[in-house]
Each structure stands twice: as C-alpha cells, then as structure tokens.
ROMARDREN-128370 format. One record per residue (C-alpha): x, y, z. Coordinates in nm, 4 decimals, decimal comma. Each point is the difference from the previous one (the first is absolute). Example, Ala and Ser with C-alpha at 12.3 -4.5 7.8 and 13.67 -1.06 7.14 Angstrom:
        px        py        pz
    1,2300   -0,4500    0,7800
    0,1370    0,3440   -0,0660
This chain:
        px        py        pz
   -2,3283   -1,3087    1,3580
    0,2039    0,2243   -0,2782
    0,2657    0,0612    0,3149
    0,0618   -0,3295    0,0577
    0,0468   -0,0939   -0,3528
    0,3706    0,1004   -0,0232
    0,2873   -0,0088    0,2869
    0,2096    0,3054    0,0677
    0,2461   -0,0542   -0,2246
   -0,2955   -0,0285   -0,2649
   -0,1492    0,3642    0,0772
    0,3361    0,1285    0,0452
    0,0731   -0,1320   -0,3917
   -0,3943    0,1021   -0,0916
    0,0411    0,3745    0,1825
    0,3546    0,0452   -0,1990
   -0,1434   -0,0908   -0,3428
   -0,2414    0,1588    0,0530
    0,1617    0,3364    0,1005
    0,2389   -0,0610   -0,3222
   -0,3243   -0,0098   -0,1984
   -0,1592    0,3374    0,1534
    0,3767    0,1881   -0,0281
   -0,0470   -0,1441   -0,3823
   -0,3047    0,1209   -0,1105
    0,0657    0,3265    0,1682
    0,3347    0,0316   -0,1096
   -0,1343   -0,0881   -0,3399
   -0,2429    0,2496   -0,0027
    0,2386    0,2966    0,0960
    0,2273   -0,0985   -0,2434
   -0,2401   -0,0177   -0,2768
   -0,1454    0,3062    0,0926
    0,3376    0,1526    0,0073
    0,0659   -0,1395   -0,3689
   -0,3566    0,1225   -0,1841
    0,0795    0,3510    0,1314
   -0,2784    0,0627    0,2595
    0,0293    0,2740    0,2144
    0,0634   -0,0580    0,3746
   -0,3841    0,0215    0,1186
   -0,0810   -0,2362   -0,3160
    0,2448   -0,2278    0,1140
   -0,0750   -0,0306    0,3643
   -0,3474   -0,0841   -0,0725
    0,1554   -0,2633   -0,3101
    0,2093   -0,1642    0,3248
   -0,3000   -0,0270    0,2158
   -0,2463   -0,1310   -0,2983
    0,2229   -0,2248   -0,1350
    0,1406   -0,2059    0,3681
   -0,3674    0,0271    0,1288
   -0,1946   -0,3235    0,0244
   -0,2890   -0,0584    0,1796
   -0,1758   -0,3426    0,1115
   -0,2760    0,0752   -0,0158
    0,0171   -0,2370   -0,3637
    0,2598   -0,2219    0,0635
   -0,1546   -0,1309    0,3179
   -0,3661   -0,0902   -0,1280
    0,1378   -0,1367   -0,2969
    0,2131   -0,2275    0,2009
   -0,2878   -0,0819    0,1497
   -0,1960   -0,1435   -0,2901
    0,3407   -0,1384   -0,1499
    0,1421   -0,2005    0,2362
   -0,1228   -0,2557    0,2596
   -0,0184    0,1864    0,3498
    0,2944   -0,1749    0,1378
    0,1651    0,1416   -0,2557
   -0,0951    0,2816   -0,0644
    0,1598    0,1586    0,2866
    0,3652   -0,0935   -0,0632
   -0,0945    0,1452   -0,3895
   -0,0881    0,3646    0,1551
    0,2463   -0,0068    0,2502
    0,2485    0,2123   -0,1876
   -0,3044    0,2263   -0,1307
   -0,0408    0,0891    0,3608
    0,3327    0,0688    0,1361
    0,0490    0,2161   -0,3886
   -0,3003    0,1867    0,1694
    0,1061    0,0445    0,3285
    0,3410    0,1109   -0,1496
   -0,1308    0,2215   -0,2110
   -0,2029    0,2056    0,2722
    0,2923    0,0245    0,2607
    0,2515    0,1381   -0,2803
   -0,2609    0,2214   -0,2108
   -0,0961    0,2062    0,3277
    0,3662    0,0715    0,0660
    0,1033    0,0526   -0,3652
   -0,2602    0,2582   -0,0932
    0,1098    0,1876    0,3054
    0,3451    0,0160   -0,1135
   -0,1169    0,0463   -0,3661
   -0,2305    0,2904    0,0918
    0,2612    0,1870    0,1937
    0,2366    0,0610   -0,2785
C-alpha cells in the first residue's frame, strides 16, 4: 500500500527532497574531502562512503518502531534515498573513473 499512500504531487515533492538530500550529502562529502586535503582517489571513495546508505537498517528498525501502517510512509524516503543512490552512483563512478 506504500504507493497509494501519497498522490502525485506528494512523490513528486518526496522524489525532489529527496534528490536535494542525496546532491547534499554528496556534495558535502566532495567538498569536505576537498577541504581536509585528500588526494583525488581518497576523495572519490570519501564521496561514495559518506552519500551511501543502505536499508538494510533503517527498514527493520522501522519495522519494530512503528505500527505497520505506519511504518511504510516512515521508510518511504529511505527507499527512494536508495533507489537514488544506485541509479546516480553507477553513472558517477563511470565518469569519476575516467578522469
């Protein structure tokens, strides 16, 4: 029931935030990489450690947390951070590894 939870304009708003939140912690992670003086390999692999997430927490601990009708809506934005996060890393450590 998680996609019927929200109308469009509700994932459209979720997806966005969500995206901001990504482009932040990976922005934020080149940046500070950039700032303690690592080296270019040391920072590539500070970008992908540091925007990486996995749910493989966040979703069993929702779980136990939250009432099952809720707990869906609660993960929600764990899951599209996720699915984010695997359709930009792929393309991004292409483009990192060619230069």
């Amino acid at each position: 029931g998680l996609l019927t939870m929200f109308g469009a304009a509700g994932w459209a708003a979720l997806i966005g935030l969500v995206a901001l939140y990504l482009l932040a912690g990976s922005g934020g992670s080149w940046l500070a990489g950039g700032v303690l003086g690592l080296p270019r390999a040391d920072r590539i692999a500070f970008l992908f450690a540091g925007s990486q997430k996995s749910v493989a927490i966040g979703a069993p601990l929702a779980a136990l947390l939250f009432p099952a009708e809720v707990a869906g809506f609660v993960i929600a934005p764990l899951l599209l951070y996720h699915l984010l996060q695997l359709v930009i890393a792929a393309p991004l450590a292409a483009v990192l590894a060619d230069h």
